[in-house]
Each structure stands twice: as structure tokens, then as C-alpha cells.
C-alpha positions in Angstrom: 0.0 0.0 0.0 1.3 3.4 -1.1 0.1 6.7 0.4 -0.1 10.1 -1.4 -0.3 13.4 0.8 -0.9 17.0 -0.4 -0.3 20.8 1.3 -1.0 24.0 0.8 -0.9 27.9 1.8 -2.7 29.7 4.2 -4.3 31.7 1.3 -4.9 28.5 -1.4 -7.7 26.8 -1.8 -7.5 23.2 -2.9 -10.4 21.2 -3.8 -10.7 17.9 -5.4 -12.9 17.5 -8.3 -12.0 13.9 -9.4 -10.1 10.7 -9.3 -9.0 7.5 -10.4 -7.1 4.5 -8.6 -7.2 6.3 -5.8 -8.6 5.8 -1.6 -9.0 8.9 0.5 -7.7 8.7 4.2 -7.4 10.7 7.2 -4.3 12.7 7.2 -3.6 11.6 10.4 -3.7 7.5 9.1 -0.2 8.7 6.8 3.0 6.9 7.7 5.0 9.5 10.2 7.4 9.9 7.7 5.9 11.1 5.2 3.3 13.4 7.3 6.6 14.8 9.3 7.9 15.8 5.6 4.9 18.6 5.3 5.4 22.1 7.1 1.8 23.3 6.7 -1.0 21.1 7.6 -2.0 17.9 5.2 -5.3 19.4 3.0 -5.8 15.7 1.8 -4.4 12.3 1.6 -4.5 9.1 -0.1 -3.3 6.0 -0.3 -3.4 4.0 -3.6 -2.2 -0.1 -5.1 -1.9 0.5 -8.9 0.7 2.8 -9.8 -1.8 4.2 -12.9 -4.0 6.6 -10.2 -5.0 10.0 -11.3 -6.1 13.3 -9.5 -7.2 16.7 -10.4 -7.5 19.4 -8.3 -8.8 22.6 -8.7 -6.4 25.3 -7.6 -7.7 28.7 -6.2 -5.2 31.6 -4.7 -7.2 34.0 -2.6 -6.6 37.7 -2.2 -4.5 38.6 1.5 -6.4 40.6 3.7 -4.9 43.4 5.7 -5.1 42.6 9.2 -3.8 44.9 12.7 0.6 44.5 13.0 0.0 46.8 16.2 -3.0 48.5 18.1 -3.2 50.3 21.2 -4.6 48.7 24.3 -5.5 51.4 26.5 -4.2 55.1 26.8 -3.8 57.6 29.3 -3.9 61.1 28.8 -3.2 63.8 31.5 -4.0 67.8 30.6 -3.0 70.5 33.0 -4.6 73.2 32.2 -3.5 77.0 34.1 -5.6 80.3 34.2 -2.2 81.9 32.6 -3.0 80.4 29.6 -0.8 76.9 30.0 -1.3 73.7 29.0 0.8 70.4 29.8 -0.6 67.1 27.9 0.6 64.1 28.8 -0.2 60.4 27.1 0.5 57.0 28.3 -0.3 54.1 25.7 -0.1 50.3 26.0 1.2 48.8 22.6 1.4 46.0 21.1 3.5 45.9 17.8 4.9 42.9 15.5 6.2 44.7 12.8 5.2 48.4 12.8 8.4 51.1 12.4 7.0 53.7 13.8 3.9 55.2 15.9 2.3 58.3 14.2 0.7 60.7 16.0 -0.5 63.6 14.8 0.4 66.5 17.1 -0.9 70.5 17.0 0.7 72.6 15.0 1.3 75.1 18.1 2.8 72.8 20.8 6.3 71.8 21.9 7.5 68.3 22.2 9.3 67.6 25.4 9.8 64.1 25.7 9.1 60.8 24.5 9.6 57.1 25.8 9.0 53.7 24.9 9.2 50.8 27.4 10.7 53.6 30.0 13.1 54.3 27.6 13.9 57.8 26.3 13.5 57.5 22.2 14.4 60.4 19.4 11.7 61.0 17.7 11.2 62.4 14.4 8.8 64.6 12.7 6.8 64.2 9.3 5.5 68.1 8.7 2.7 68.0 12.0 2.7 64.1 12.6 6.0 62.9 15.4 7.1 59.6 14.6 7.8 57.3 17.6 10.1 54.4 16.8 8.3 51.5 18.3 10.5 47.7 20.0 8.8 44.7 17.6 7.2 42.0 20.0 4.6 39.5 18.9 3.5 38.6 22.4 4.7 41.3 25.2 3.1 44.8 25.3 4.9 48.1 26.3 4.7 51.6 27.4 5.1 54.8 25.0 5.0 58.2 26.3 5.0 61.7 24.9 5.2 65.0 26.8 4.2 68.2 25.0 3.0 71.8 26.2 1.5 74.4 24.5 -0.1 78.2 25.1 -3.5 78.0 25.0 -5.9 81.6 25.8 -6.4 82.5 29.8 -9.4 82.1 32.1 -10.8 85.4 34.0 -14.7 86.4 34.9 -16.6 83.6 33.0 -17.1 81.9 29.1 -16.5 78.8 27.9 -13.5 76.2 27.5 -13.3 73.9 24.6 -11.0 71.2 24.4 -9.8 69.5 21.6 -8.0 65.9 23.0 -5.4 64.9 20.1 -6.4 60.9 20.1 -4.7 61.0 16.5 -2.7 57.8 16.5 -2.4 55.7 13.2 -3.6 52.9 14.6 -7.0 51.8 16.7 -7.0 52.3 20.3 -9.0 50.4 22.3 -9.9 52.1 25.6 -9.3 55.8 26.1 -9.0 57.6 29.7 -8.9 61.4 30.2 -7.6 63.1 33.7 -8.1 66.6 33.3 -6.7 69.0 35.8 -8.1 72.7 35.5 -7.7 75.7 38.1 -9.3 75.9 41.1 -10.7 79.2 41.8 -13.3 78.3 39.0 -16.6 77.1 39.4 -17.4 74.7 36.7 -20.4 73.3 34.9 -21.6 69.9 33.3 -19.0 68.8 30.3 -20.5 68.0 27.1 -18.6 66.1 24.4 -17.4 63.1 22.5 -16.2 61.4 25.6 -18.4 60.5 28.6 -17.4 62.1 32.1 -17.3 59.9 34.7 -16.1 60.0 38.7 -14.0 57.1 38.9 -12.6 54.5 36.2 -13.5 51.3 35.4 -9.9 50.3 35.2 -6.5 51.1 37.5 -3.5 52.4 35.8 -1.0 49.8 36.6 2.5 51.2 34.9 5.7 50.0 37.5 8.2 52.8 35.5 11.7 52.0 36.6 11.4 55.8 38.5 8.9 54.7 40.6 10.2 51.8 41.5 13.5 53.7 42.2 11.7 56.2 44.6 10.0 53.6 46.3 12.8 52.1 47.2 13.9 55.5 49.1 10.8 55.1 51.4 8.6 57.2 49.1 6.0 54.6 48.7 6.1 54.6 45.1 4.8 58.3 44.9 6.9 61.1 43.0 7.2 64.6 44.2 5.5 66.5 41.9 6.5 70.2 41.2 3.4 72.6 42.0 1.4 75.0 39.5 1.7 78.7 40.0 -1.6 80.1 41.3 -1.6 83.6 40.4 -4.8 85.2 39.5 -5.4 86.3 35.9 -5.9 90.3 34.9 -8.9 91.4 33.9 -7.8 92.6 30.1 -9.7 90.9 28.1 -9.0 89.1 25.0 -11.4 87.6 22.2 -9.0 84.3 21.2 -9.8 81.3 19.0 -10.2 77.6 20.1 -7.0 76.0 20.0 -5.9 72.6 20.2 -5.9 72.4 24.1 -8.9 74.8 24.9 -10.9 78.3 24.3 -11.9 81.2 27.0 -13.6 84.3 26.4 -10.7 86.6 28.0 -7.0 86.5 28.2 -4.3 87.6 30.6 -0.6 88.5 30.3 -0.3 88.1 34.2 3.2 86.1 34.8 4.0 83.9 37.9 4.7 85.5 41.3 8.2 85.3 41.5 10.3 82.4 43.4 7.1 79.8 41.5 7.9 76.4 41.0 7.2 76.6 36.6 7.5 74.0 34.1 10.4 75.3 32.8 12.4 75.6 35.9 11.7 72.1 36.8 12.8 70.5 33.2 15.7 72.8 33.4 16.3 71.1 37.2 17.2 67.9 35.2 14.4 65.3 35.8 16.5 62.8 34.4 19.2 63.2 37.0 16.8 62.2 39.6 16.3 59.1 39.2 18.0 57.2 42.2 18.6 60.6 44.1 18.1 60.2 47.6 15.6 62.0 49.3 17.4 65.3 50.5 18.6 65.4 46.7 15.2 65.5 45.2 14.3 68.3 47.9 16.8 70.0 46.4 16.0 69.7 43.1 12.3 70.7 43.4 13.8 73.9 45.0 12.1 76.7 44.1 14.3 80.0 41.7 16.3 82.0 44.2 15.8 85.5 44.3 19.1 86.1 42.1 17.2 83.8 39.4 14.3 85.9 37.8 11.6 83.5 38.0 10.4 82.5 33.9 6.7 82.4 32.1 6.6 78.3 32.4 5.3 78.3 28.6 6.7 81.4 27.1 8.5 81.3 23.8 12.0 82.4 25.2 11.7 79.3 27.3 10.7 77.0 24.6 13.6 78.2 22.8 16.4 77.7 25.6 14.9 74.3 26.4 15.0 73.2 22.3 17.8 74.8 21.3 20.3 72.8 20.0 18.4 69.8 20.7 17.4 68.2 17.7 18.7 64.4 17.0 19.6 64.0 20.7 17.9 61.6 23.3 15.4 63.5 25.5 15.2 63.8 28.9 12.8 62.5 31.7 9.2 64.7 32.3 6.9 64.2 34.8 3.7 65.5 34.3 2.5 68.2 36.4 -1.4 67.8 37.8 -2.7 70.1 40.2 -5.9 71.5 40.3 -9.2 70.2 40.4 -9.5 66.8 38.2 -12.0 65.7 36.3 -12.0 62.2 34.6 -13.6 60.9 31.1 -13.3 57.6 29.3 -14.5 55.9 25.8 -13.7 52.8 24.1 -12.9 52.3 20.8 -11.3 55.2 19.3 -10.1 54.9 15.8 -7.5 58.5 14.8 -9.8 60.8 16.1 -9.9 64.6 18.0 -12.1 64.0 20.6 -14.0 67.1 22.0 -15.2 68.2 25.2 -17.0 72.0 26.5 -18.1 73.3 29.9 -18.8 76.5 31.1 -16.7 77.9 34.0 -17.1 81.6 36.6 -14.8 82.8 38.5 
């Protein structure tokens, strides 16, 4: 007895349409030898006693269909928003990648990229006109962290109007459960937010993201907690200012009111070196989060000048570490599903 076995491709159809001299099997009755011979799975088999069988088959190669190399599991963004007329956006995403080069995330035009991580990393990325290119690690079963600090000015609160927020959830790729923590000033009373995302007092979900800083700290009896540098608290001048909705928000009036000096900003912290923190010990990190002596004029946290100094000459070269700042009252938003989109939220406020 003589056995005949046949394979194909995961995109091949093979169907029999007639035969002569021939007994069809099991594929799993073939001699181990000859089934061990075939990498892909045995269509058919056969098994024959005249040397004179025939077979036709009828051959069919299907079209390949695109299917996800890399999606986003969940993702964490984090807006600080001042009454100056700051904003600080943070976002945390869980990835899983096989093959994608490169995360694309289309940024505003207006805004200043401060850092970017992947798997706690610091990562250069790279800019295609207004989308930043994150180079993503390949892995077809683990998932890890990518992270992108940026700031932008954004028109000041004073008296009352209305805030409008545009949330950048432009990545090339799905994601599949978005969270929103949005921090705004305090000396505003606020109203009910309506939007494309729903607001809600507590998630359904814990963030659960062991970063190798945290772990660090902990170790230094901080309970895994950083020390987060505090938000000027100033109160905005009454000039008033029409403005247009920008990426990270509107209000009916502006200020050019600056930090009281000796303020903890944004920009003196990055300039602290975040980076060199990690493994400080304790009286080191008090240190650090000093805030400007008196012999050091105190800087707008977002003003150009200090955009400038903290970018210049810093193209091509490995970022430092940014914590994101949140202070302020918080509230907390969530959708699944989100597919490249600007997600957009509104709620009145009054001083």
C-alpha cells in the first residue's frame, strides 16, 4: 500500500474535483514519515495499489487581507490646564507591535515636544510636517509603554465663558480604551461637560505602569509616589482678549499676568534635570524641586523664550525624563474604541 499526501498555503484553496485509482484517508492515518515531511497542515491524503491513479484538483489563490501588525490597548492622557494660559498634555499608551516602524501621532501645529519614551526608555523622535514619529521595539506577544510629553499656550481664564477642548487621540492605529484626567484651576466654578467622551467620577480600570522611577523612589521610602513640582496660582488680569479655540482649549478673555516670582514653573523644573533624579536620595530630590532664588528671575513656564532655551540645539539628541505636572481640580472621562480621532469636550466655568 502506497500513500499520497498533499499541502497548501494559508491563502490556497485546494479542492478535489475527481479521481481514479485512488482511496482517500485521514491525514492523520499517513505513515509518520511522510506526514513529518509537510510544514503546513495535510489538505488531503491518499493511499493507492496501482501505480496508474490519477487526480485533479482545482487550484484557487485568494486575495490577503490586511489585518492589525499593532493597536493600542488602552491610553492615558493627563491635561493640566492653568488660568495663565498653559497647558501640559501628557499620554500613556499600552502597545502591542509585530512589525510596525513607527507610531504616528498627529500633534498641533502650536505645541512643543518635550519628551518621548518607549518601554521607560527615552526615544528620538522624528517629525513628518505636524505628525511625530515614535520608533516602536517589535514584539509578537509582550506589550509596552510609550509616552509623549508636550505643552502648548492656550488663551487665559478670567470672569466667566467657555473652554473647549480639543484631545489629540490622532494615532495611526486603533485604540482600544481611552482615559482622560483633566486638571483645570481651582478658583473656577465649573459646569456639566459636554462632548465626545463620557465624564465619569472614577474608572472602570486602574492604571497599573511600574516605571523604573517609581520603583526607584520607592525604594527610598517614598512609597512609590513622585514629588511633583506645583502650579503657580496667580490670579489672571482682567484685560480681556477675544482668542480662538486652540488645540488644548478656548476662553472668552486672556491675561498676560506672569508667575509670582520664586514659583515652582515647568520650565524651571525640566531645566532642574528630571533625568538626574532618578536614584537621588531624598534630601537630593528636595533639592532639586527647589524653588528660583531670588538672584534667578523667576520665567513664564510656557513662554517662547523658554521654549527656545529648552529646544535649542536639541534636535537628534535623546530627551530627557518629564513628569507630568497635575494640580488642580480633576476631572475624569473615558470611551472605548477610538479609531484617529480629535475627541471634544465644553463646559462652562465663573470665577
Amino acid at each position: 500500500t502506497f500513500f499520497r499526501g498533499g499541502e497548501g498555503g494559508a491563502n490556497v484553496e485546494v479542492v478535489e474535483s475527481q479521481r481514479s485509482l485512488l482511496t482517500k484517508v485521514d491525514p492523520e492515518e499517513l505513515p509518520p514519515p511522510l506526514a513529518n515531511r509537510c510544514e503546513a497542515s495535510i489538505l488531503h491524503a491518499f493511499k493507492f495499489l496501482a501505480p496508474m491513479w490519477t487526480i485533479d484538483f482545482q487550484v484557487t489563490r485568494h486575495e490577503d487581507v490586511e489585518v492589525l501588525i499593532c493597536v493600542v490597548d488602552e491610553v492615558w492622557f493627563t491635561i493640566t490646564r492653568t488660568a495663565e494660559g498653559q497647558a501640559m498634555t501628557k499620554f500613556e499608551a499600552k502597545v502591542r507591535n509585530t512589525s510596525k516602524q513607527f507610531l504616528r501621532f498627529l500633534a498641533p501645529s502650536d505645541v512643543s515636544v518635550w519628551s518621548t519614551e518607549v518601554n521607560n526608555l527615552p526615544v528620538k523622535p522624528a517629525r513628518d510636517k505636524d505628525t511625530i514619529l515614535i520608533p516602536l521595539e517589535k514584539h509578537s506577544d509582550q506589550e509596552f509603554w510609550v509616552e509623549m510629553v508636550f505643552v502648548g499656550d492656550v488663551p487665559a481664564m478670567h470672569g466667566r465663558g467657555l473652554l473647549e477642548f480639543l484631545v489629540p487621540c490622532t494615532f495611526d492605529v486603533p485604540v482600544n480604551h481611552f482615559f482622560l484626567s483633566l486638571y483645570v484651576p481651582m478658583k473656577f466654578g465649573y459646569g456639566e461637560f459636554s462632548g465626545d467622551v463620557k465624564e465619569t467620577k472614577s474608572f472602570t480600570k486602574e492604571f497599573v505602569r511600574l516605571t523604573e522611577e517609581k520603583a526607584a523612589f520607592k525604594g527610598f521610602g517614598g512609597g512609590g509616589q513622585i514629588p511633583q513640582p506645583s502650579i503657580e496660582k496667580s490670579r489672571a488680569s482682567p484685560q480681556a482678549n477675544t482668542g480662538t479655540p486652540s488645540i488644548f482649549g478656548a476662553a472668552a478673555q486672556a491675561s498676560n499676568t506672569k508667575p509670582a516670582h520664586g514659583a515652582m514653573t515647568f520650565a524651571s523644573y525640566a531645566s532642574k534635570g528630571a533625568s538626574s533624579l532618578f536614584g537621588a536620595s531624598a534630601p537630593e530630590r528636595a533639592t532639586a524641586f527647589q524653588a528660583p532664588s531670588d538672584e534667578e528671575p523667576a520665567q513664564h513656564p510656557f513662554s517662547a523664550s523658554s521654549r527656545l532655551a529648552f529646544h535649542k540645539n536639541a534636535k537628534g539628541v535623546l530627551p530627557i525624563k518629564i513628569r507630568a505636572v497635575t494640580e488642580g481640580r480633576c476631572f475624569r472621562f473615558e470611551r472605548l474604541l477610538v479609531s484617529n480621532e480629535t475627541l471634544k469636550l465644553q463646559v462652562n466655568y465663573v470665577e
